[in-house]
Structure formats: C-alpha cells, structure tokens
Phi, psi and omega in degrees: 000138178286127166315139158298112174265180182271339185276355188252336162280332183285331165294284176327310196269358204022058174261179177268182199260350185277324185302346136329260218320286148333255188352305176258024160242027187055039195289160206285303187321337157273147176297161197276309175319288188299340168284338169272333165291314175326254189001291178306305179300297217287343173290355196244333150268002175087010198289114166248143172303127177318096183320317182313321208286332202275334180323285173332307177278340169250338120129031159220158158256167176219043155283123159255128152268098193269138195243134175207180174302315187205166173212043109269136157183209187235354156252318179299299181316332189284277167347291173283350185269334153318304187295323213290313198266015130313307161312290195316314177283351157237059137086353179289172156239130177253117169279138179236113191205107189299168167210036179035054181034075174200111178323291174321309171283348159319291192324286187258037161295287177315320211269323184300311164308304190313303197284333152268031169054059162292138180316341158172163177249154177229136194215122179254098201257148154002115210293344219241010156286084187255014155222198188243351200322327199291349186241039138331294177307334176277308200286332175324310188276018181053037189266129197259128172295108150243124189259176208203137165068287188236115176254165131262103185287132176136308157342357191065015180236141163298140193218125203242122172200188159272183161282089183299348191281321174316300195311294201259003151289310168284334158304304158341318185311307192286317189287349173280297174349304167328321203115338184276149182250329180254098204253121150252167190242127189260134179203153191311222209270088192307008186257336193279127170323323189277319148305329154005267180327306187274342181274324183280347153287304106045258185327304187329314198295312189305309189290334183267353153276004192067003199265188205272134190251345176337135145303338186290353186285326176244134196256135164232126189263112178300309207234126153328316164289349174269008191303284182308010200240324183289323188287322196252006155269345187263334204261324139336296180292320189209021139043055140294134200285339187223148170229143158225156195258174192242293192256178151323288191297311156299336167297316178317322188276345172287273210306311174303322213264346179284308262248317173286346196255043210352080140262138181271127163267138350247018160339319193224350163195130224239161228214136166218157135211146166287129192206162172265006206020045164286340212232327176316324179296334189271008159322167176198102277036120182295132183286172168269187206153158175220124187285129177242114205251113194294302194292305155310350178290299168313275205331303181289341175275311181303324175294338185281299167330291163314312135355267167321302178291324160333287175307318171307303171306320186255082174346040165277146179318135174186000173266002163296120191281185186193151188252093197243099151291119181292155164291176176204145158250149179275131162239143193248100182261208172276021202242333200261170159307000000 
C-alpha cells in the first residue's frame, strides 16, 4: 500500500499542501474547523509523518543505535531490554543492528547510524575488531559514543564494562577458598580485550596462591564446538578439581562434555562462571556464578546516554570519556563445594 502524503490529503480537501502542514502542526493562522477536517482526514487515510521530515524540522533525532554481535545470545537480550526501557521512557526508538561478530558488519552498522543522523550509538564490539579507526565518522559528526561489555579501554570512548581482571581474581579465590588446588580456565577468543582482562586476573590469582600456572590448564575457545574436545583434554591430561568458565555460552558446552565423560560436580570437580544468571540456576547441577546482570548493565548505559545527549542539547560539557564499572555478586549454587 502507498503511503500517505501530506500532498495526497491536500489533494483529497483540495487545499494547498503547506496549510495540510500548518494544520497538522497546530499552527495559529489556521482555523479551528480546518484543523478537525486536516486531522480527521489525515487519520481516515492512515497518514504518519515522515520521521525523517520531524527530525529536519526539530533539528534532533530521537534514535539510539545499538550495535552488538548477535541478539539471540546469552547476554545480549538482558542488555537491550535494560537499554530498550530507559529509551521508550524518554521518548527514544532503539534500532537494533547485528553484526554477526564480524568487522565488515560493524563497519557498516556504524555507516547505517551515520545515514540515519542518530541521536547517538551504544556499541558492543566485534570478536574480530582490534581498533576504533572505523568510528571516525561518527565522532566527526558529534555523535555520542558508548561502548559496552566487549571493549578497547583506553580509546577515548565511555566505556561500560565489569571489572574483569577483579571478577575473575576473586573467583580463583573462592575455588582455592573450596579446597581446589589445580584450577583449570576455560576462556573466549584469545584476541578479544575482555578475554585479557579475565585471563590475566585469572593468571594473577593462580599466581599469589602458589597453584599451577601450566598454559596447558588453560583453553581459548575461537569456536563454541571446540568447547567439549578442549574441556576433555584438559581434563584428561591433568584431572584439575576447579574450573572456571569465562561465558555463558562456554558453560552451555562444559556441562554435557562433564556429564559424558561421568565426572561428578562437585564431588570431583567444583564449577564457577561468569554469568548473567538466567540460565545458570537450570544447569543440572546448578552452576555458581558471579553475576554480571546484563539488564542493569543496558539500564546504566541509556542513562549514560541521555546524559550525553542531554548535555549535547545545552552546549554543556560531555566528551570526557569514562570507564564505568559495573558491580558483580558471587551466587553460590550446586556446582561449587
């Protein structure tokens, strides 16, 4: 069906098309009669305003653009339903654009934001993104940046993430804390900054505790299907009593390759993961976790958001970047000791 213009009600009333406008923009010069047939008519043809046009004319967009890897995942939903209902309650629309963990679609995610002059990107970035050169273009256009979860600290961009390095030093803590002595580490993409973070707390802990440091103790999984063929080599070779997990996504591929190879949790090996904790309590054994709750995470990135555009509108101060650490809780379920 053809849309409805302003030029096809001015034609039906046979009137000119700027007095349509004026009318339905409650302008003074028109009469109150002619503003309830405009009205009327344009609802009995379905007429909605061109988003582009009120942009132009109130000189904002009232678009947010979230850029992230996948939106089926095990964090990303928690994450937009934080960012979506923050948006929705100050008047946004939030555009959502995947970007199948792959730079070229990052790139032009970003190029997508540019041509629809959003009011601002909230950005999750890519297993496969190891600068920023690609958000030239945005920051050029004073357009406000956040970046979220998988980051480059440092960069000159607000940046929302936990502390990974803390997070996964204190879990190490806790599995010595248990009784475990031989900790192996399961961990993402070895390239991505946030793995860093967590191998290198991780690493730290093992080290300020005297326990075994072997590389071979530790896995970076590229691919999700390599999860169980990694898990069972490690576990084989060298029948470490605690593991920690990095995602989600790697506990889903732990616990079936525990479950076949019959090691009893946590009889025989005690469990930790960073988690968002939806899906951890239904684990069977239920895992422990130290929760990173995706949906206060989104809420505090939109406030930040609002913030900046707010601030942007009153030619007030706002490109000072920042580092905002989320809290984390340990929830201790049947998987630990």
């Amino acid at each position: 069906m053809k849309r409805t213009t302003i030029k096809d009600i001015a034609s039906k009333l046979e009137i000119s098309q700027s007095t349509v406008s004026r009318a339905l923009s409650n302008h003074p010069d028109i009469s109150e009669r002619l503003k309830e047939l405009v009205n009327l008519t344009a609802r009995e043809m379905k007429y909605r305003p061109s988003l582009a046009a009120l942009h132009l004319k109130r000189g904002t967009n009232k678009s947010i653009a979230l850029i992230i890897p996948e939106v089926i995942s095990f964090f990303y939903p928690s994450l937009i339903h934080g960012i979506e209902e923050v948006m929705h309650q100050q008047g946004y629309t939030l555009i959502i654009l995947p970007t199948n963990d792959t730079l070229s679609r990052e790139k032009e995610s970003l190029e997508i934001a540019y041509d629809q002059d959003v009011a601002g990107v909230i950005l999750a970035l890519s297993k496969e993104t190891s600068d920023l050169d690609h958000l030239t273009i945005l920051q050029e256009n004073n357009t406000p940046i956040i970046l979220v979860d998988k980051v480059i600290p440092d960069a000159g961009y607000t940046c929302i993430t936990i502390d990974d390095y803390k997070v996964s030093y204190q879990m190490v803590q806790y599995l010595y804390k248990i009784g475990c002595r031989t900790i192996a580490g399961l961990f993402g993409r070895s390239t991505l900054s946030i793995t860093h973070y967590r191998y290198k707390g991780f690493l730290q802990a093992l080290k300020d505790l005297g326990l075994n440091t072997n590389p071979s103790l530790s896995a970076f999984i590229e691919n999700l299907q390599d999860v169980g063929p990694q898990v069972s080599l490690i576990l084989n070779e060298y029948h470490p009593d605690g593991l920690y997990i990095m995602t989600d996504e790697i506990m889903f591929g732990v616990m079936p390759t525990l479950s076949k190879l019959k090691i009893k949790v946590p009889e025989s090996i005690s469990l930790m993961a960073i988690s968002d904790g939806k899906y951890a309590p239904y684990m069977i054994p239920s895992v422990s976790h130290m929760k990173h709750d995706g949906y206060e995470m989104g809420s505090i990135c939109a406030q930040k958001m609002i913030q900046y555009i707010n601030a942007k509108k009153n030619n007030l101060p706002w490109k000072t970047a920042e580092h905002i650490l989320m809290n984390t809780n340990i929830v201790l379920m049947e998987s630990t000791r």
